[in-house]
C-alpha positions as CSV (number, residue, x, y, z in Angstrom):
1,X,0.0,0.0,0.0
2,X,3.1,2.2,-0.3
3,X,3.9,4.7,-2.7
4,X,6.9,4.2,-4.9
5,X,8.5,7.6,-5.5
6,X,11.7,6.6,-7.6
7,X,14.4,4.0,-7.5
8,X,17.8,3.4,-6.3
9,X,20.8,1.4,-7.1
10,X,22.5,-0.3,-4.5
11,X,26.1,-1.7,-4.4
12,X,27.5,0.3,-7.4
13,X,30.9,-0.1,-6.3
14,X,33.4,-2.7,-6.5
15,X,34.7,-2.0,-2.7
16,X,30.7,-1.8,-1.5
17,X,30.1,-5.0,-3.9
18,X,33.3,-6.6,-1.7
19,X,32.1,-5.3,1.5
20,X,29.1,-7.1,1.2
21,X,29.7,-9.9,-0.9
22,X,27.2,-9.4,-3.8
23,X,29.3,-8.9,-6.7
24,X,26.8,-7.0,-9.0
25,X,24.7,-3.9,-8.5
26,X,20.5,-4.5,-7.2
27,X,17.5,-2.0,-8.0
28,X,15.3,-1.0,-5.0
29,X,12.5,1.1,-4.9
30,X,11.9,4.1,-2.5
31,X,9.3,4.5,-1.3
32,X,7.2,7.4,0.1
33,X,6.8,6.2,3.7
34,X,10.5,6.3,4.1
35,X,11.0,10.1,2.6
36,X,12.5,12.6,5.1
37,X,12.3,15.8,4.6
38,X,16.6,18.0,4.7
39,X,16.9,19.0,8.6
40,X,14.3,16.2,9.7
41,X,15.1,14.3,13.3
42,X,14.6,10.8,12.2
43,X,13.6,8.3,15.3
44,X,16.0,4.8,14.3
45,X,13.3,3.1,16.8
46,X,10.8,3.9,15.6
47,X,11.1,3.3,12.1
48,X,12.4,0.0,12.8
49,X,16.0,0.5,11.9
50,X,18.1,-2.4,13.1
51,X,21.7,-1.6,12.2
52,X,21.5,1.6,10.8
53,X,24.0,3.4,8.4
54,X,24.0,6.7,6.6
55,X,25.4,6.9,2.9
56,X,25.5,10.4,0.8
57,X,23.7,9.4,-2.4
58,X,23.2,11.8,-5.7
59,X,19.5,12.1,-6.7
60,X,18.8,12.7,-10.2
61,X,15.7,14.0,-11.0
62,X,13.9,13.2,-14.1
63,X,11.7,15.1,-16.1
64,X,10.3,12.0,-18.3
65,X,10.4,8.4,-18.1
66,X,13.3,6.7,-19.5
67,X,12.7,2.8,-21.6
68,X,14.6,0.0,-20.6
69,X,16.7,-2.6,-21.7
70,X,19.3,-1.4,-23.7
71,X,19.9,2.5,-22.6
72,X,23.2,3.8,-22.7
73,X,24.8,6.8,-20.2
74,X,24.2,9.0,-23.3
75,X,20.4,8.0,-23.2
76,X,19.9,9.8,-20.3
77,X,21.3,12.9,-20.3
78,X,18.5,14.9,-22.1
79,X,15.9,13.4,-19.5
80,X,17.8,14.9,-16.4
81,X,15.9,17.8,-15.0
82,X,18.3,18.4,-12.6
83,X,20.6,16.5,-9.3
84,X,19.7,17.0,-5.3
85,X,22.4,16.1,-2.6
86,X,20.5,13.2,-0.8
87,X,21.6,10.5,2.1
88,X,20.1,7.3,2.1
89,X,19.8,5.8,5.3
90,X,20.8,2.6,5.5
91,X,19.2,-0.7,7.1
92,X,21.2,-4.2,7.2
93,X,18.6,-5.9,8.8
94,X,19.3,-8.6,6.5
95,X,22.2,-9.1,8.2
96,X,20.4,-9.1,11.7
97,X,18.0,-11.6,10.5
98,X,19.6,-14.2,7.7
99,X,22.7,-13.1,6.7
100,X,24.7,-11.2,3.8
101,X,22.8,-12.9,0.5
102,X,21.2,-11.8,-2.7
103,X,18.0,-13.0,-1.8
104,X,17.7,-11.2,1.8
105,X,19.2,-8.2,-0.2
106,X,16.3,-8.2,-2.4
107,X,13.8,-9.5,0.3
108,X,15.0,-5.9,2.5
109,X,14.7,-3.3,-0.4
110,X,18.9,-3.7,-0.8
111,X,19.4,-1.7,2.8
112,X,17.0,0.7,2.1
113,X,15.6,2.3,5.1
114,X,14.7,5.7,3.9
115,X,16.1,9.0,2.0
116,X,16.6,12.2,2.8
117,X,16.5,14.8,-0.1
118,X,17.9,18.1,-0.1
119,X,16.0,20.9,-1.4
120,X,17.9,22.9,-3.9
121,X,18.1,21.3,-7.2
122,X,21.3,22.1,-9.8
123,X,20.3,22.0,-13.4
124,X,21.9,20.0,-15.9
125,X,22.8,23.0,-17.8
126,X,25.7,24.1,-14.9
127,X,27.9,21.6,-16.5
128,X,28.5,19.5,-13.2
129,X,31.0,16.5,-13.7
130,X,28.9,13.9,-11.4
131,X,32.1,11.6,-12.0
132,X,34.0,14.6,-9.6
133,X,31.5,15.4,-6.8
134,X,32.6,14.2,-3.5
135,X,32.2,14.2,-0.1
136,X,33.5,13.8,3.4
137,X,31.5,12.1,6.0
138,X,32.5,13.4,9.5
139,X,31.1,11.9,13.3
140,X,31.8,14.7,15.8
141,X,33.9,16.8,13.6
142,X,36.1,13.9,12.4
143,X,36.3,11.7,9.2
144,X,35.0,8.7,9.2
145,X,34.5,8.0,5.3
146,X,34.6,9.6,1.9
147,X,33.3,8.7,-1.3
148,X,33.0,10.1,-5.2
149,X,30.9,9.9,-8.2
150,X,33.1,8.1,-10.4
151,X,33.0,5.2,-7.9
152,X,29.2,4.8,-8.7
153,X,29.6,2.3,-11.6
154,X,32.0,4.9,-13.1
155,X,29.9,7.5,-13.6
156,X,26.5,8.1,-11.6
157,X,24.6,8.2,-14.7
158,X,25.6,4.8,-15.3
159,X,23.2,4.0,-12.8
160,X,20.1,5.5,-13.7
161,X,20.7,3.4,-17.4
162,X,21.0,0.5,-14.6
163,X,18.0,1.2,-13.3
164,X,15.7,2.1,-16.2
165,X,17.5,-1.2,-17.9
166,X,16.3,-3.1,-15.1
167,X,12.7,-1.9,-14.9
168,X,13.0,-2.8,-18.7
169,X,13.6,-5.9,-18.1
């Protein structure tokens, strides 16, 4: 009875792929029960988080659907209305309950617990290179991870051609 309000692609990199021992990226839905609105307090309890984590995600926006299977990167480009930061907060209850496998991955939404979306959007037309956005994830003012585009299956846009490839299939 949920609301499906886009997609995501999960374990788009070779060193999350290793981590978890799924060696190929899985499509998950999000869904509008687990949307958070940028500056949100967000109750783990209550929401039924068992081992939480928090990632920093792009969101691209589209303004029209894109047709699976056989999209390229260059496909998707003219259907970009713009990119919002996002984190995706994370859920390995899989792990809790059965175990790192495919199945459970699948079975759990591939760790999807819910998103946050930021609210100002960039256009395509500023020119941003996805492949070079990064970030630094700090706990109490120190790092504790970092991360780029170009790690998401080389380029991020790589996986929204996952994605619509997927659904096409």
């Amino acid at each position: 009875g949920d609301k499906v309000f886009g997609y995501k692609a999960a374990l788009t990199s070779a060193a999350m792929q290793a981590q978890i021992g799924i060696g190929q990226p899985l499509l998950g839905t999000l869904l509008q029960s687990r949307l958070f609105t940028d500056g949100a307090t967000v109750s783990l309890s209550e929401h039924g988080f068992m081992r939480a984590t928090l990632e920093p995600e792009i969101a691209v926006v589209l303004s029209r659907d894109l047709s699976g299977p056989s999209l390229r990167t260059s496909d998707v480009h003219s259907a970009i209305a713009g990119y919002l930061p996002a984190i995706e907060l994370g859920d390995y209850r899989t792990e809790v309950a059965v175990g790192r496998t495919l199945v459970g991955s699948f079975v759990c939404n591939t760790f999807n617990g819910g998103t946050v979306l930021g609210r100002t959007m960039t256009p395509p037309s500023l020119g941003l290179d996805l492949c070079l956005e990064g970030m630094t994830m700090k706990l109490n003012g120190e790092p504790v991870g970092s991360g780029t585009g170009i790690e998401v299956l080389g380029d991020p846009l790589n996986s929204v051609a996952f994605m619509a490839n997927e659904l096409g299939k």
